[in-house]
C-alpha positions in Angstrom: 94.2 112.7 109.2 92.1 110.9 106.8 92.3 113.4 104.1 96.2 112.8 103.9 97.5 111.3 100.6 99.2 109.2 102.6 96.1 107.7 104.0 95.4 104.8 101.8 93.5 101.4 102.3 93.0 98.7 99.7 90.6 98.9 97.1 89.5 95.9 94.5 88.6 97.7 90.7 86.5 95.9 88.4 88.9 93.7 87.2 89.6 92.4 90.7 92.7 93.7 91.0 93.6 95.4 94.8 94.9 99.0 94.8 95.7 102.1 96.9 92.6 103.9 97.5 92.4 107.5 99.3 90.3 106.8 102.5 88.9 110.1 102.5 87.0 110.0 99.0 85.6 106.4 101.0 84.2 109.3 104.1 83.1 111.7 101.2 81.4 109.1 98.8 79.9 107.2 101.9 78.3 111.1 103.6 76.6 111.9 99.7 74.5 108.9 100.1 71.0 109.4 101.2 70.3 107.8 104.8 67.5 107.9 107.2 68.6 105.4 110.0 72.3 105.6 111.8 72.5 101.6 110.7 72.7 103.3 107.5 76.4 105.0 108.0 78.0 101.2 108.5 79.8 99.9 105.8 
């Protein structure tokens, strides 16, 4: 399920340094931006 804290992906900070990143704040931060063509939802 992608809202698991177990469901992680690797994430690069400011710094440049790769962490553990939740892949369901990815969905939620991705689905809050505004988009008017499906081309839009790719990442």
């Amino acid at each position: 399920m992608p809202c698991s804290e177990q469901n992680l992906y690797p994430v690069e900070d400011e710094n440049g340094e790769r962490t553990a990143g939740s892949r369901w704040e990815l969905i939620q931060t991705a689905l809050l931006n505004k988009f008017t063509r499906p081309q839009n939802l790719k990442v």
